[in-house]
TORMI-452707 format. One line per field, with one value per residue (C-alpha): chain; residue number from 1; x, y, z; residue in one letter. Coordinates in steps of 0.1 Angstrom, whole numbers, plus 5000, padded with zeros to 4 digits. Example, Ala and Ser with C-alpha at 12.3 -4.5 7.8 and 13.67 -1.06 7.14 Angstrom:
! TORMI-452707
nupa = c(A_A);
seba = c(1_2);
px = c(5123_5137);
py = c(4955_4989);
pz = c(5078_5071);
kedo = c(A_S);
! end
This chain:
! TORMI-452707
nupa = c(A_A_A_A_A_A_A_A_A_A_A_A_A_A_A_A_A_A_A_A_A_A_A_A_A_A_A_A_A_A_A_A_A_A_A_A_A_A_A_A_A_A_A_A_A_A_A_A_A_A_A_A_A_A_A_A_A_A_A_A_A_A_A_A_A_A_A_A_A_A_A_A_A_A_A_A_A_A_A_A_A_A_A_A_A_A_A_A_A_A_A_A_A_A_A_A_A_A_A_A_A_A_A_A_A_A_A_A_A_A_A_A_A_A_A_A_A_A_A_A_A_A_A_A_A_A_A_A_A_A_A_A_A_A_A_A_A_A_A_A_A_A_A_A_A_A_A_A_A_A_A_A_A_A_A_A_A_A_A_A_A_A_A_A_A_A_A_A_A_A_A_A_A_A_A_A_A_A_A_A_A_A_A_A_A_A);
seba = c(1_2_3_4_5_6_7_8_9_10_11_12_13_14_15_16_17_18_19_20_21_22_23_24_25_26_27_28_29_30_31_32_33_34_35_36_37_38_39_40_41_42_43_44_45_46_47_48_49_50_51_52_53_54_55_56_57_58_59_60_61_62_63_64_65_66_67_68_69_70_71_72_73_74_75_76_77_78_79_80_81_82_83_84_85_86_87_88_89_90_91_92_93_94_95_96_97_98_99_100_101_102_103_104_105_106_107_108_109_110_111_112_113_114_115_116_117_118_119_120_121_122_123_124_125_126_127_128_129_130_131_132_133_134_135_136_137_138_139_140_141_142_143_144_145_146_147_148_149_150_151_152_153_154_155_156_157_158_159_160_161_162_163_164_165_166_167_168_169_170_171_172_173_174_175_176_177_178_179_180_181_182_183_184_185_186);
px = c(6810_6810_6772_6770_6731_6728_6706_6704_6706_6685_6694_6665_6662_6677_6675_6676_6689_6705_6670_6649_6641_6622_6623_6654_6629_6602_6623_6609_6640_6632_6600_6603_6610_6648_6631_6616_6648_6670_6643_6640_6678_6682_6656_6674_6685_6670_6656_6655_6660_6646_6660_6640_6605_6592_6568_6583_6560_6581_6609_6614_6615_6632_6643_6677_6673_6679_6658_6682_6714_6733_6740_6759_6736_6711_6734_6733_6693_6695_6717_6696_6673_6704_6706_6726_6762_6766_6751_6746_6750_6732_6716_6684_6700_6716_6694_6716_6725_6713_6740_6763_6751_6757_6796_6798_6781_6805_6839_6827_6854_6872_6859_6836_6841_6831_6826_6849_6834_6855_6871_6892_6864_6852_6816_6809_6772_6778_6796_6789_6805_6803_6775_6800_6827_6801_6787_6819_6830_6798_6800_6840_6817_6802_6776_6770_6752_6767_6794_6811_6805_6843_6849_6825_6840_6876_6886_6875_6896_6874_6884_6880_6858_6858_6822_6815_6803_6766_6765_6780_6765_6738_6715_6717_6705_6680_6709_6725_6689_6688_6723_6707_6676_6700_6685_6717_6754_6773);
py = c(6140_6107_6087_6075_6059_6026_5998_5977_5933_5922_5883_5873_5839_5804_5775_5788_5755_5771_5780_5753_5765_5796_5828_5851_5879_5869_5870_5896_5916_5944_5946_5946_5918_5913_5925_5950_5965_5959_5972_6004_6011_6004_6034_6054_6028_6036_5997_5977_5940_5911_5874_5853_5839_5867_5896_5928_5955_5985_5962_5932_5903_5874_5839_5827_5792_5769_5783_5773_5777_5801_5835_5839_5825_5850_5878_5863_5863_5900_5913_5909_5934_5963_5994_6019_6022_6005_5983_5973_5934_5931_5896_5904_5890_5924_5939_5969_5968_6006_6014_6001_6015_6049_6046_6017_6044_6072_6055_6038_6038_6018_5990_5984_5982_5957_5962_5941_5935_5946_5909_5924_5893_5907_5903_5892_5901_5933_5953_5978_5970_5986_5972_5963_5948_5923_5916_5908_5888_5865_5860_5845_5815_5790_5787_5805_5777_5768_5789_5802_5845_5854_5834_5857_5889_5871_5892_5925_5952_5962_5986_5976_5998_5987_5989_5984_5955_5963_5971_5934_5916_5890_5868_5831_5812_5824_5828_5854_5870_5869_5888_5914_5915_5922_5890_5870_5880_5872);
pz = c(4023_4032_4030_4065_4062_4078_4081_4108_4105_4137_4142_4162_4153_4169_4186_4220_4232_4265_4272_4264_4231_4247_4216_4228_4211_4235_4263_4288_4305_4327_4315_4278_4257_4237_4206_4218_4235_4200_4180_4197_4199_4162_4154_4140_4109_4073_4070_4099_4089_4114_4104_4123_4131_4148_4144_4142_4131_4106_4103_4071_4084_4067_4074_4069_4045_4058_4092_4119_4093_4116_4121_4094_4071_4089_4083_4044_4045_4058_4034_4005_4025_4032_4008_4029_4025_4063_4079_4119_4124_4163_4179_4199_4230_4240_4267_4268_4229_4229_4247_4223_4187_4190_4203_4174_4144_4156_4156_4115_4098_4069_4064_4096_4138_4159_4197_4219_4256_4291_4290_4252_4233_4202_4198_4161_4162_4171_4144_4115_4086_4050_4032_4002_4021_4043_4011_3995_4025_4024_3989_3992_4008_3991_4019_4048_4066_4101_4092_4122_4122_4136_4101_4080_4096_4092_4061_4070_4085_4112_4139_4173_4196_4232_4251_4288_4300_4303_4262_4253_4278_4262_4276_4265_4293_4326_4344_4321_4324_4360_4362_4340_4360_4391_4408_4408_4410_4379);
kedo = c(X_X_X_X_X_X_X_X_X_X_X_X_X_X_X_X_X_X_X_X_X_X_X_X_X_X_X_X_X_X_X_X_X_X_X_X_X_X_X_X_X_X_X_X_X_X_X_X_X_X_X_X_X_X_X_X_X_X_X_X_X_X_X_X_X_X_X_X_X_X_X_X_X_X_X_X_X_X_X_X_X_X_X_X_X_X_X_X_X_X_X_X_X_X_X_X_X_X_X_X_X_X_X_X_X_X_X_X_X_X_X_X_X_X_X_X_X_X_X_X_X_X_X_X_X_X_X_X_X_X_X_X_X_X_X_X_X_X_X_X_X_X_X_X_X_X_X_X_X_X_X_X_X_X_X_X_X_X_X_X_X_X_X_X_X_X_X_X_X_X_X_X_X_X_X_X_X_X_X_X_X_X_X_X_X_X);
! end
């Protein structure tokens, strides 16, 4: 039987340029904050791994070095953290990510999926990937500073698993949140 444990990577960290430097985590959508939301649809994970400068209680937190490196230097920070055989790769800006992890854990396979949003775009940060193969992948660079995450992911085989738009949809500016929150048309 194959081990299906995971462990969920929760990239939480980030300039937040697009919204003048206000925390993503922080963010209060529909009542509860981005954290919040990711935290409680990644549950279910055997180690719940936070990269970021947040407080996340029942979850390691880490900080990618250097702090602002990237995503895939926070996916590198994480790592170091994951013991299951697969692990879930999710930013904290997916209001809806819940809707997204169980259809992504069911269709595992190979070497990983990765979701791909109603426009046919995958979305690099959120995929589960075999523990090994992300590892191997991240160690084929000799850093994973600024390096761009579709790069990371490049050399994996990983099955595409189209979601609806409401599971993909991220906020990265008060706009984006506004279209969630139903106050403004997209």
């Amino acid at each position: 039987m194959t081990d299906l444990r995971w462990d969920a990577i929760v990239l939480a960290g980030g300039r937040a340029s697009r919204l003048g430097g206000a925390s993503k985590a922080d963010l209060v959508v529909e009542g509860r904050t981005l954290l919040d939301r990711t935290l409680e649809a990644v549950v279910g994970a055997e180690t719940v791994v936070v990269v970021g400068d947040v407080e996340a209680p029942g979850a390691v937190v880490v900080q990618e070095e250097p702090r602002f490196g990237g995503p895939a230097a926070g996916i590198g920070a994480g790592l170091g953290q994951v013991t299951a055989p697969w692990v879930l790769v999710v930013a904290c800006d997916h209001p809806h990510v819940g809707d997204a992890v169980e259809p992504l854990l069911t269709a595992r396979a190979g070497e990983g999926v990765i979701a791909v949003d109603a426009d046919g775009r995958r979305q690099n940060l959120l995929c589960v990937v075999r523990t090994g193969a992300l590892r191997s992948a991240a160690a084929a660079h000799e850093s994973l500073t600024d390096l761009a995450v579709h790069r990371l992911l490049a050399p994996l085989d990983l099955t595409d698993v189209p979601l609806p738009l409401r599971a993909t949809r991220d906020v990265d500016t008060w706009h984006d949140r506004d279209v969630v929150e139903g106050r403004s048309d997209d």
